[in-house]
C-alpha positions, 0 to 999 in steps of 0.5 A, spaced: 500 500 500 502 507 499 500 508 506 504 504 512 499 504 517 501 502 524 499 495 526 492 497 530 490 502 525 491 496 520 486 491 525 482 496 526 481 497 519 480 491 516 475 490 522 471 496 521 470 493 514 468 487 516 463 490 520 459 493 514 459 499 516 453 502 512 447 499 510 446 497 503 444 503 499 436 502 496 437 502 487 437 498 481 445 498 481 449 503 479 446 510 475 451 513 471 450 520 474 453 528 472 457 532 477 456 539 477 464 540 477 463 537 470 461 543 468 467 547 471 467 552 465 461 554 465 461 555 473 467 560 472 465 564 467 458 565 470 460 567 477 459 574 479 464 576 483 459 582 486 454 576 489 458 571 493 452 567 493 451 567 486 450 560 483 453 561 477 450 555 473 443 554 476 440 548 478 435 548 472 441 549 467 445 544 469 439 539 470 438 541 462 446 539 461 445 532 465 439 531 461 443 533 454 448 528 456 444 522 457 445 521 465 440 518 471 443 523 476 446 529 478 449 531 484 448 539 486 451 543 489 448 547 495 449 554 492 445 552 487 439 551 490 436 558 490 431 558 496 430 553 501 422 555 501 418 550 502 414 552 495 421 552 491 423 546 493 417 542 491 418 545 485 426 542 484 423 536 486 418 536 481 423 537 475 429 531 478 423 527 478 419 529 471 427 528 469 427 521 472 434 524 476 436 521 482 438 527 485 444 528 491 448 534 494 454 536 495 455 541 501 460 545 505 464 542 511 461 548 514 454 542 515 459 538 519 461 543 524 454 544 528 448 540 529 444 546 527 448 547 521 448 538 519 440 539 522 438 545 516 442 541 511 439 535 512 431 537 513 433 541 506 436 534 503 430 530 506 425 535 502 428 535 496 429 526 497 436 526 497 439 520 500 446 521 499 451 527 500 458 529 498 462 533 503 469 536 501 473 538 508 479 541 505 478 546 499 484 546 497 490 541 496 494 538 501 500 540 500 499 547 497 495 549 502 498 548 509 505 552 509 507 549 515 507 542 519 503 545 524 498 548 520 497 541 517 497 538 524 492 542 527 487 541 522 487 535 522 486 535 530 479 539 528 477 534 524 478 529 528 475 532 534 469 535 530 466 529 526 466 524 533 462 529 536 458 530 531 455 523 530 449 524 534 446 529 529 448 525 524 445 519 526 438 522 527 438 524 520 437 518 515 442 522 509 449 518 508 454 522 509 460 521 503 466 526 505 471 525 499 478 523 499 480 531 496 487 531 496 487 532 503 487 525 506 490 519 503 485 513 503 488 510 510 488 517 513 481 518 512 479 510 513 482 512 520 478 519 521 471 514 519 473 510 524 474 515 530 466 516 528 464 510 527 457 511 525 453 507 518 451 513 516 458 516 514 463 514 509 466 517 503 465 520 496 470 515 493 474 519 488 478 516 482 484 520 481 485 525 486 490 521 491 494 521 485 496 527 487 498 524 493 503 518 491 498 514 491 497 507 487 490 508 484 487 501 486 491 501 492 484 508 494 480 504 491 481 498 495 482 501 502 475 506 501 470 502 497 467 498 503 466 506 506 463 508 499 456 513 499 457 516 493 463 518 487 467 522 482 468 517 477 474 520 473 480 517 468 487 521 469 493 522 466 500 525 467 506 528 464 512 528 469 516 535 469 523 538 471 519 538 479 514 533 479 508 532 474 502 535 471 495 532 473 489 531 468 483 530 469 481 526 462 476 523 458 474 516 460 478 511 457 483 516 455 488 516 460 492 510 466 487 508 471 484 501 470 477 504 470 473 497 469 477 493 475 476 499 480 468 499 478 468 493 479 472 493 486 466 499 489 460 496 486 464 488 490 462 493 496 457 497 494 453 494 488 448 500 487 452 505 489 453 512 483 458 513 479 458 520 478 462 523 473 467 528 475 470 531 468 472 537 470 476 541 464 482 546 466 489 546 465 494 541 469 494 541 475 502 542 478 504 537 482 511 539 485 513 532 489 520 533 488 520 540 492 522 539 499 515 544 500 511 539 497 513 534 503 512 540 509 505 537 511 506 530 508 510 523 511 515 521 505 515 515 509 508 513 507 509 514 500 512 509 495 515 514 491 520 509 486 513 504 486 509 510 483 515 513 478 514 506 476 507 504 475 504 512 474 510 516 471 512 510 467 505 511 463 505 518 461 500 521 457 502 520 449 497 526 447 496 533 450 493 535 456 487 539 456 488 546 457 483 552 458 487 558 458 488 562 451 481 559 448 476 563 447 470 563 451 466 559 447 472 554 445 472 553 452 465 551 453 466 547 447 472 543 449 468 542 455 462 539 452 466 535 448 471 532 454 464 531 457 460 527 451 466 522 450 466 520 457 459 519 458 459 515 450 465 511 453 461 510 459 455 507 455 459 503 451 465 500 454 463 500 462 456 498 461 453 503 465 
């Protein structure tokens, strides 16, 4: 594995897991579901910097593009929800449900820092019927975010102070909890926090691609989260080694170096009707400057196998160019978007089956 983990930790996790620590999600399978993030382009270019709380693609818009491109689900932010008013809300439920849209939410870390707030996020999650929300702690990423070990440690501590304590009001509502793996935790870290809380009503938004950032064997996430799965951001990924590290690209399906059908198969092993969401989020590489010692300043060199993932990830690198935004036109970029968008979703259909 890319993370060494203590001989308890270990225990305890292969214990936890054994446990099934959720019940089994209600479906027919797996959906083939759209994530808001999906539409990055047009969210960025539509933001008006004026009204902070603006939703720069409105919940009927981005309804109308999961339609378009053929998916059974969306999974909305909470921003775009313009109103919490009862006679509002109705009115989404009715449009999910005319579309035939299995709906989810992805919510602000702020919802798992008070009772009131999870208790106002959940009542609005229940009236919309959505049984299942992602929840990112960490906006940023790892190892640009915190610029000294102490910041990252202290952190981390209010995590896992906070989320225990919150198990009572998250237990009193029947929304699933999903938080990602978001450049934040690698995928025992955050099995650890889940163990800490030890409730069936939380567990992780299992992303495809986002570890890799991290140092860490795709299988090797998918393995250690998939009996935690609620929800996910199905992504394919390709890299491009540089003078400090490598460039990380989200790419269309099939086009890039996970293993996608063995890590599908992995999850639904466990979760046999969770979603598959996706997530192709179109923009520039991401740097990934592990070869600077500030790279390492929050990370443990000693969890990572840096020579197995240089010669298993950087030993695949991408033959075509990255997708990249900056220089297009505007709508060049929205173009290249949909574009990016409809290949996942064909090869989703035709070579994934789902």
């Amino acid at each position: 594995m890319s993370v060494m983990l203590t001989r308890r930790a270990l225990l305890n996790s292969m214990a936890l897991a054994a446990a099934a620590p959720f019940v089994r999600l209600a479906g027919d399978g797996p959906r083939m579901c759209l994530a808001y993030t999906s539409f990055a382009v047009r969210m960025l270019q539509g933001k008006d910097i004026l009204k902070s709380n603006a939703a720069a693609l409105t919940a009927d818009q981005f309804l109308d593009l999961c339609v378009k491109f053929g998916a059974r689900g969306a999974q909305l932010d909470w921003s775009q929800i313009e109103s919490r008013e009862a006679s509002a809300l109705a009115k989404l439920k009715a449009r999910v449900e005319r579309d035939g849209l299995a709906l989810e939410l992805s919510v602000p870390s702020s919802c798992l820092e008070t009772p009131a707030a999870y208790d106002e996020m959940a009542s609005t999650a229940s009236v919309l019927g959505v049984k299942r929300v992602r929840i990112a702690l960490l906006y940023g990423r790892r190892y640009e975010t915190f610029k000294t070990r102490e910041e990252w440690t202290t952190w981390r501590a209010k995590w896992f102070a906070t989320l225990p304590a919150m198990k009572g009001a998250i237990e009193a509502h029947p929304v699933l909890v999903g938080i990602e793996n978001h450049k934040d935790f690698h995928a025992a870290e955050l099995v650890e926090l889940l163990q800490r809380v030890g409730s069936a009503k939380i567990g992780c938004c299992v992303d495809f691609g986002n570890n890799l950032s991290l140092l860490e064997d795709p299988m090797d996430t998918i393995r250690t989260l998939a009996p935690y799965t609620v929800t996910t951001h199905l992504k394919d990924m390709a890299v491009k080694p540089t003078a400090d590290g490598f460039d990380l690209s989200e790419v269309a399906l099939g086009e890039g170096l996970l293993p996608l059908r063995a890590m599908i198969d992995e999850l639904t092993r466990h979760r046999p009707d969770v979603d598959l969401c996706l997530e192709m989020i179109t923009r520039d590489p991401l740097r990934v400057p592990y070869k600077t010692d500030g790279y390492w300043i929050a990370m443990d060199r000693a969890a990572v196998d840096v020579a197995r993932f240089e010669r298993e990830i950087l030993g695949k690198p991408s033959t075509r160019d990255l997708p990249r935004i900056t220089g297009l036109a505007p709508a060049d970029q929205v173009a290249l978007e949909d574009e990016l968008v409809r290949r996942s979703m064909a090869y989703a259909r035709t070579s994934l089956r789902l």
